[in-house]
C-alpha positions in Angstrom: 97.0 56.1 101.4 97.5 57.4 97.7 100.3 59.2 96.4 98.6 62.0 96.0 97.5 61.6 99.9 101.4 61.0 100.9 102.4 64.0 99.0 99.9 65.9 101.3 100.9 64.7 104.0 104.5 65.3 103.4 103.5 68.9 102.4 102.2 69.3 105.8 105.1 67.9 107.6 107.4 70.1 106.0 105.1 73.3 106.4 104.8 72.4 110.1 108.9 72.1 110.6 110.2 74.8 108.0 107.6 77.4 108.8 106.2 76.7 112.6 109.3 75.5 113.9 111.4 78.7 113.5 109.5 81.4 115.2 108.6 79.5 117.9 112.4 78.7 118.6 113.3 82.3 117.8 110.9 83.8 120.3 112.2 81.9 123.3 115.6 82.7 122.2 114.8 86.6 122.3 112.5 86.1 125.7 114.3 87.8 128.8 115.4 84.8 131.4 113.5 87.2 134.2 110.1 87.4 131.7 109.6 82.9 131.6 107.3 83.6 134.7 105.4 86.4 133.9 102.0 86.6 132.7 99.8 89.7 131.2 97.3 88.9 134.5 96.1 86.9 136.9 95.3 83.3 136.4 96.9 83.0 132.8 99.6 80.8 131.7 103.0 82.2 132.2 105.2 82.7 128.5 107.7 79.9 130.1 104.8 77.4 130.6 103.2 78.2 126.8 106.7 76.6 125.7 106.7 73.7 128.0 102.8 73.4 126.9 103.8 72.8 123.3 106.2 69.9 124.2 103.7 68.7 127.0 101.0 68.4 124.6 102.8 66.3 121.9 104.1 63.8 124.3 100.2 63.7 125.6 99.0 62.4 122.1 102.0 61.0 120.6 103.8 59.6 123.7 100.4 58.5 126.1 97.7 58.5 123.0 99.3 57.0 119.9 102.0 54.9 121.7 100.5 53.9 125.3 103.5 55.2 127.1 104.0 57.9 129.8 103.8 61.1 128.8 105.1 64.2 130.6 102.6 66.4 132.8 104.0 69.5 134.2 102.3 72.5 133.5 101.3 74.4 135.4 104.4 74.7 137.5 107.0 77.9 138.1 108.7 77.5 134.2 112.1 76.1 133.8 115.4 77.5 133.2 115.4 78.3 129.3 117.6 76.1 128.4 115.3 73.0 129.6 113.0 74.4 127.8 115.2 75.1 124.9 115.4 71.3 125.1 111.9 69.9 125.9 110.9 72.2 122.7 113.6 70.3 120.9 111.8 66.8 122.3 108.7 68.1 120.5 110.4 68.3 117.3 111.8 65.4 117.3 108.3 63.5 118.6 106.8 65.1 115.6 110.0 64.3 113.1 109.3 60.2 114.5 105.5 60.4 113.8 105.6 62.1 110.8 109.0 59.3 109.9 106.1 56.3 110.7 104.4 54.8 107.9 101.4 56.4 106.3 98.9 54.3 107.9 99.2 55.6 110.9 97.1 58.0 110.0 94.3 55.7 109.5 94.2 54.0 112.9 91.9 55.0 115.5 92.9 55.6 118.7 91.3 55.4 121.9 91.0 58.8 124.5 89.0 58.0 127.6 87.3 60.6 129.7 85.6 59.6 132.6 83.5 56.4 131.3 83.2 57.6 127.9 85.7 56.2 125.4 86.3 58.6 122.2 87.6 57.1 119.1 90.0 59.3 117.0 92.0 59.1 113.8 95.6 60.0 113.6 95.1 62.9 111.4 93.0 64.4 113.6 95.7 63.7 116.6 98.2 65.2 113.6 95.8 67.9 112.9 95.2 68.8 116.4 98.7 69.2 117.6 99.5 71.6 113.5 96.3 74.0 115.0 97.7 73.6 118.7 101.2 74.8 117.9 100.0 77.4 115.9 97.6 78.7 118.4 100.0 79.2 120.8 102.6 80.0 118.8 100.1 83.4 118.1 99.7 83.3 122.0 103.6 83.7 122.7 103.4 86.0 119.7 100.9 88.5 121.6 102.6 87.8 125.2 105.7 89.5 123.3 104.3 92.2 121.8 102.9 92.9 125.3 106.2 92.6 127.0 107.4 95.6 123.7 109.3 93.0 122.2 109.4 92.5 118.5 108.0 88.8 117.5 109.7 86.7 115.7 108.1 86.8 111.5 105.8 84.4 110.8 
């Protein structure tokens, strides 16, 4: 990778911790304990399980993709007590802190995501990419889940 590329990715890194990092943790700081279980209707992901999504979904890729370790699986499931999710949110962090702490060509390996009996071959950037657009998307989710609730969300 150049320096020009490392500088990028750097760039990204710090936009992901310094600017998608602190609402998130804000907004299940402000959530009610009695609202982690609700859900604006039927069928749709409760506001606790978006949060344990987040963390879920990073140890997916990082933990079971990247690394070939087990990786947690729990949602759907009644949502934890905030503080464990206080926690596995903290997990995600640091899951992302140790890939982004790797070296640089990480991002150049392909990895290997079987579905069925097809075998897909990704990059780590997309992996990298992936998780940025995930955490944003449902950082917006939470965001709307809020708003429905009359809460004020946290700035972004």
């Amino acid at each position: 990778m150049t320096i020009d590329g490392e500088i990028k990715y750097k760039a990204l890194a710090n936009f992901w911790i310094f600017e998608v990092k602190p609402p998130i943790m804000q907004a299940i700081e402000i959530v009610p304990a009695d609202k982690l279980d609700w859900t604006p209707a039927e069928k749709m992901i409760s506001l606790g399980n978006i949060f344990m999504h987040i963390s879920e979904a990073s140890s997916y890729w990082l933990d079971g993709i990247v690394d070939g370790q087990p990786f947690k699986d729990f949602t759907p499931c009644p949502s934890f007590p905030k503080n464990e999710i206080v926690a596995l949110l903290e997990e995600h962090w640091q899951r992302l802190d140790n890939f982004f702490a790797r070296s640089p060509e990480i991002m150049e390996k392909t990895y290997e995501l079987k579905c069925g009996d097809k075998v897909n071959k990704l990059y780590g950037h997309w992996i990298m990419l992936h998780l940025f657009e995930h955490d944003i998307h449902h950082r917006s989710q939470i965001n709307h889940y809020l708003r429905i609730l009359g809460m004020e969300p946290p700035q972004i």
